[in-house]
N, C-alpha and C positions, 0 to 999 in steps of 0.2 A: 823907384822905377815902377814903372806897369807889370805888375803878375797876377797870374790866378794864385788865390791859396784856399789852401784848406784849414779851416782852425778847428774842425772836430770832425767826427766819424759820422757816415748819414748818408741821408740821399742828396743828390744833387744838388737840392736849393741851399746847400752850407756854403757851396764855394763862392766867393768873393772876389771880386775883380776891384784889386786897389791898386791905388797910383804910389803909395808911399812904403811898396818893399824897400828892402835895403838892398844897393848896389853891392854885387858881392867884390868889389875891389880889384886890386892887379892881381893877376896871375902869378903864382910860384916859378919857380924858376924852371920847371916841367911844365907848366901848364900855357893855358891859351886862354883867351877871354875872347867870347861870341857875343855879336850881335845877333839874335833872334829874330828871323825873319819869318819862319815856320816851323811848327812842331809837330811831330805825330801824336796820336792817342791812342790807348792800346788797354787790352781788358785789365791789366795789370793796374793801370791808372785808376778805373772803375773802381775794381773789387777794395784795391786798397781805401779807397776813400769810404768805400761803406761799412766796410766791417773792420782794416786795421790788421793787423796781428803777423803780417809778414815781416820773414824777416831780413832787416836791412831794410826795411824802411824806414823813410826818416819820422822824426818824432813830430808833433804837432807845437805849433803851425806846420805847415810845408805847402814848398810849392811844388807840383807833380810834373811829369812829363819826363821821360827814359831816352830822348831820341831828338835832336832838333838839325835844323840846315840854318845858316846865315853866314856873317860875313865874320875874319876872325879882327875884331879892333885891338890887342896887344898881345904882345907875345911874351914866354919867358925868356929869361936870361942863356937858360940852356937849352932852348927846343931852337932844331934844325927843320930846315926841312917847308918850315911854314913863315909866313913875311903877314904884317896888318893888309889888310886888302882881298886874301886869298877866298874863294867862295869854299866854304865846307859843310859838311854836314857829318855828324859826328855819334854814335850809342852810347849811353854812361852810365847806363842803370840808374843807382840813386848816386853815384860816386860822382855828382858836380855842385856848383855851388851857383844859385840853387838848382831846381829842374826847370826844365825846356821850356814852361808857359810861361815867359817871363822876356824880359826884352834884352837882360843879358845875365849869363853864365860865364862861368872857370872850368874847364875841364880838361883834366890830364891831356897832354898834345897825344900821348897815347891811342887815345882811345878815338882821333880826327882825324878826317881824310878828305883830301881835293875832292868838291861834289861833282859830278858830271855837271858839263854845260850844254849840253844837247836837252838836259829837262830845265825845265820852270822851277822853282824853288818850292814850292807847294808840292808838285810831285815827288822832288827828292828827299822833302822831311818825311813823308812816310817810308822811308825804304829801311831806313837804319836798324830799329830793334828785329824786325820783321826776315828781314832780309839777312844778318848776318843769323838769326835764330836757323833758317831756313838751311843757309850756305853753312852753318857749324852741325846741323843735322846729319846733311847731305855727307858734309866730310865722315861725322863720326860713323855713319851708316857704313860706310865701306863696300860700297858698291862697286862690282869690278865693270872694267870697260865693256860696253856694248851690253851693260846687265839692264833690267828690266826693274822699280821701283814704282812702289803702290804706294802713293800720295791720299792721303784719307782729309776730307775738308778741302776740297781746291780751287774754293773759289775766298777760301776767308782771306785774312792777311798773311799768316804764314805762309798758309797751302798756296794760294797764287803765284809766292815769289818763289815756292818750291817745285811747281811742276817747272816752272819757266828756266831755271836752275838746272833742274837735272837734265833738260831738255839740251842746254845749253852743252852742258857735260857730255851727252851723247848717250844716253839711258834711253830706253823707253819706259813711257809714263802711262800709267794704269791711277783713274784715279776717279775719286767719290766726291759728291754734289747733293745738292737738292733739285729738282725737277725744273725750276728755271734757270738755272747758272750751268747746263748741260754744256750748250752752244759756246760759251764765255770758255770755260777750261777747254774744250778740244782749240779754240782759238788760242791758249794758253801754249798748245804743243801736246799735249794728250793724247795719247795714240787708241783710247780706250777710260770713256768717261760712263761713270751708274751712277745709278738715283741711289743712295742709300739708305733710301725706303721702301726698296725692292729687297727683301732679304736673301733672297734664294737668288736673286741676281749678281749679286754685292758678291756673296758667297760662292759663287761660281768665277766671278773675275777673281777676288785674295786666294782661290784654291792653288795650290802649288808656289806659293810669290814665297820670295828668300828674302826680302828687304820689303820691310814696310817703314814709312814716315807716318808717325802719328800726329795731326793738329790738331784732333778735337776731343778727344779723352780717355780714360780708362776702359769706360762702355763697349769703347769700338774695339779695343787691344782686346776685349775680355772675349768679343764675338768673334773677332777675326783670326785670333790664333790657333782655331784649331784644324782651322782647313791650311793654314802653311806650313808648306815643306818644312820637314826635318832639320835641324841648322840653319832655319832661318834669323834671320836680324831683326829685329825691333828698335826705333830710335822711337822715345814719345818728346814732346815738345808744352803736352799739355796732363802730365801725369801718368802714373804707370797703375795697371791694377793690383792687387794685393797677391793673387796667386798667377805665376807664370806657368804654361805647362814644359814637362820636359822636351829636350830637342831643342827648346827656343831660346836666346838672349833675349834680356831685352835692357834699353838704357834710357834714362830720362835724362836731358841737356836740357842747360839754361844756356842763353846767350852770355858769352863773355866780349867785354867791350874792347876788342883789339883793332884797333887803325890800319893795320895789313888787310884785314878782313874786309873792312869799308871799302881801300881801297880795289880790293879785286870785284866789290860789287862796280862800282865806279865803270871798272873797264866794261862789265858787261855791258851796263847801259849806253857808255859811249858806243859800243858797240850796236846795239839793235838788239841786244839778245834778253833784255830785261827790261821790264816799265811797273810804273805804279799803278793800277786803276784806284783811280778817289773815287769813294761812295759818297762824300762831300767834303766839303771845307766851311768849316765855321770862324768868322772871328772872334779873337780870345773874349768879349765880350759875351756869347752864346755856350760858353763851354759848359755849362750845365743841359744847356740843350743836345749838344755833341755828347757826352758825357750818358745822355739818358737812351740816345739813338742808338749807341755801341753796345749800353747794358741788354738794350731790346736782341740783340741777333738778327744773323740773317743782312748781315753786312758786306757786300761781295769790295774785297780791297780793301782798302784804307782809309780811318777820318783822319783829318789833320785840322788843324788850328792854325788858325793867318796870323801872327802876332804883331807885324808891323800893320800900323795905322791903312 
């Protein structure tokens, strides 16, 4: 079948678009087999393919991709719930066989969920890893009702589906940008958006905040902690720094691949209360290209990869 792979570590021009992966077969008796219609791409894809050394990644060759939408072609013996036909889109980490750029995978029925049908399929494969990272943030943060959440990165992939999230929730959203993605987040639901290259601006909106969502790194935790309240929370999403000060929690979350979770993104979006913005769509043929556009930054939303013809 058609997949990108990787057969070694490096920059972009290793990956290869062949026609002769292996079919990974029928589905266990848990599982489900997808046809790949669209996949997202995420830094996670990047980084692994140039340097390697994460763990749980799979070994070389491999085909990459954490997150895909298509249609499910067989199902296990024991999975309810799902029939051949059902449109889904589905998170898996590295736990499928193989990853998402590829024309079809295995993956635990666990980890899939009916995709909305009020979006296009291109919009819905970028939702998965992004979005449940977002919504498992949001939960582990523990923010109380009608509370207040500083969104740090709110125009990336995470940050986007997480003002739109907490918004949804009923929060207000306090949250940080670059100078042109101002306008995009308060359109997001933002009740209060800064350039984060205003320092004493930044610092004046995080002063007093009890819940912060971190998406973009250590740096920002290491700046922004000291002007927050006493007992305040920290979730990071994209690393913690080495020293916390006292008063503070703070927690670092990875996405875990649970099908509940898909499906409550699902309702949002049936609903109006959640969307993708694509920074673009490449076909699986361009994924070095994709690939190189995601390493650059400065991506407002999501790339994905068209994988049907």
């Amino acid at each position: 079948m058609r997949a990108a792979v990787v057969p070694c570590h490096g920059g972009p021009e290793v990956i290869e678009i062949r026609d002769d992966w292996p079919d990974p077969g029928p589905p266990a008796a848990h599982e489900v087999k997808v046809t790949v219609e669209a996949a997202g791409l995420n830094p996670s894809d990047w980084k692994i393919r140039a340097r390697g050394g994460r763990a749980g990644a799979p070994a070389l060759p491999y085909v990459a991709g954490r997150e895909a939408a298509g249609t499910i072609s067989a199902v296990g013996a024991d999975v309810a719930g799902f029939i051949v036909g059902d449109p889904v889109w589905a998170y898996f980490g590295w736990h499928s066989r193989p990853g998402g750029h590829c024309e079809q995978l295995v993956v635990a029925a666990s980890a899939v969920a009916l995709r909305p049908r009020s979006v296009g399929v291109e919009e819905a494969a970028g939702v998965p890893l992004a979005g449940i990272t977002a919504w498992q943030a949001l939960r582990t943060l523990e923010v109380p009702e009608g509370g207040t959440v500083v969104v740090t990165a709110g125009s990336g992939g995470v940050g986007h589906y997480a003002v739109q999230i907490a918004v949804a929730l009923g929060y207000e959203v306090i949250s940080t940008t670059g100078p042109t993605n101002q306008d995009f987040v308060r359109s997001l639901g933002a009740s209060r958006v800064v350039d984060y290259h205003d320092e004493a601006a930044t610092l004046d909106a995080v002063k007093g905040a009890t819940h912060l969502l971190d998406a973009f790194g250590p740096a920002t935790i290491d700046a922004y902690q000291a002007v927050m309240a006493d007992g305040g929370r920290i979730v990071a999403v994209a690393g913690l720094p080495q020293h916390i000060r006292p008063g503070i929690t703070a927690q670092g979350v990875h996405a875990e691949p649970v099908g509940a979770d898909m499906a409550e993104l699902t309702a949002l979006m049936e609903a109006g209360k959640l969307h993708t913005t694509l920074y673009d769509v490449f076909p699986l043929e361009r994924l070095a290209e994709a690939h190189e556009t995601l390493a650059g930054g400065h991506v407002r939303g999501k790339v994905v990869i068209k994988i049907a013809p």
